[in-house]
N, C-alpha and C positions, 0 to 999 in steps of 0.2 A: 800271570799274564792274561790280558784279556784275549777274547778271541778276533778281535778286530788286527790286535798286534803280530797273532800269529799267523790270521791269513796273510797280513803285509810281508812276515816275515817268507813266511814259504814261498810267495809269490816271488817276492824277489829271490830267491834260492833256485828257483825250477827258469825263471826267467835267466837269472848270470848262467847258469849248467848248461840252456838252450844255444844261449850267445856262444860261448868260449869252445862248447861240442862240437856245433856245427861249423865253426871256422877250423878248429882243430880233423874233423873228416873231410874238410874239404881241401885240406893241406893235403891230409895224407891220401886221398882219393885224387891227387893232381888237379881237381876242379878250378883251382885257384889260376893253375897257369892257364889251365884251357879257356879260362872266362877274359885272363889277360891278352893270350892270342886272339881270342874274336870281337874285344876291342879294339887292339888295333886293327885289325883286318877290317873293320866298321869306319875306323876313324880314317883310315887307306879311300876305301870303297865312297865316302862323302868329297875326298879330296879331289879324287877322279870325276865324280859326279858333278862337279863346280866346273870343271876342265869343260868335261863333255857341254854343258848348260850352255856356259861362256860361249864356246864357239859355236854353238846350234843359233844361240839369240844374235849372234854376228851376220849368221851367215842370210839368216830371215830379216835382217832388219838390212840389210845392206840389200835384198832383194825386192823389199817391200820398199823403200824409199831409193835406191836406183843410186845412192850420195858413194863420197870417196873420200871418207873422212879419212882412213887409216886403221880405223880399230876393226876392221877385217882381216886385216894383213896381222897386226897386231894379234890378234887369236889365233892365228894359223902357227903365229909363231911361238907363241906359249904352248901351245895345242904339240906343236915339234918337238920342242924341246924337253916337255913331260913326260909326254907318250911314245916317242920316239928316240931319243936321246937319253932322257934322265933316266926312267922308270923298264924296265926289266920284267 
């Protein structure tokens, strides 16, 4: 075998061992759940942050232009119902 072939070969050998190790310690080290809890808790944390956005951009655009469109009231009440009602 030439040595071209066998560095390919080892390469991929020490490469599959790294892949399959490291998923398999991070099973058994729980890492896997804990990476899944602070996605969600990320994905939680963005949904909040659209919430809060929402009604901040309401409350400054309903002040800077003085109008009575409705989507003030409208935020307040998403804003309730999220944070106050739905979410825990």
């Amino acid at each position: 075998m030439s040595d071209t072939v066998m560095v390919a070969l080892i390469s991929g050998i020490v490469s599959l061992i790294i892949n399959f190790g490291s998923k398999w310690l991070d099973h058994k080290n729980g890492l896997a759940a804990d990476i899944g809890e602070i996605k969600e808790s990320v994905g939680e944390l963005k949904r909040n942050n659209g919430v809060y956005g929402d009604m901040v951009y309401q409350m400054l655009d309903h002040m800077a232009t003085n109008n009575n469109s409705g989507e003030m009231k409208r935020a307040l009440d998403e804003y309730n119902a999220f944070f106050r009602k739905g979410q825990k």
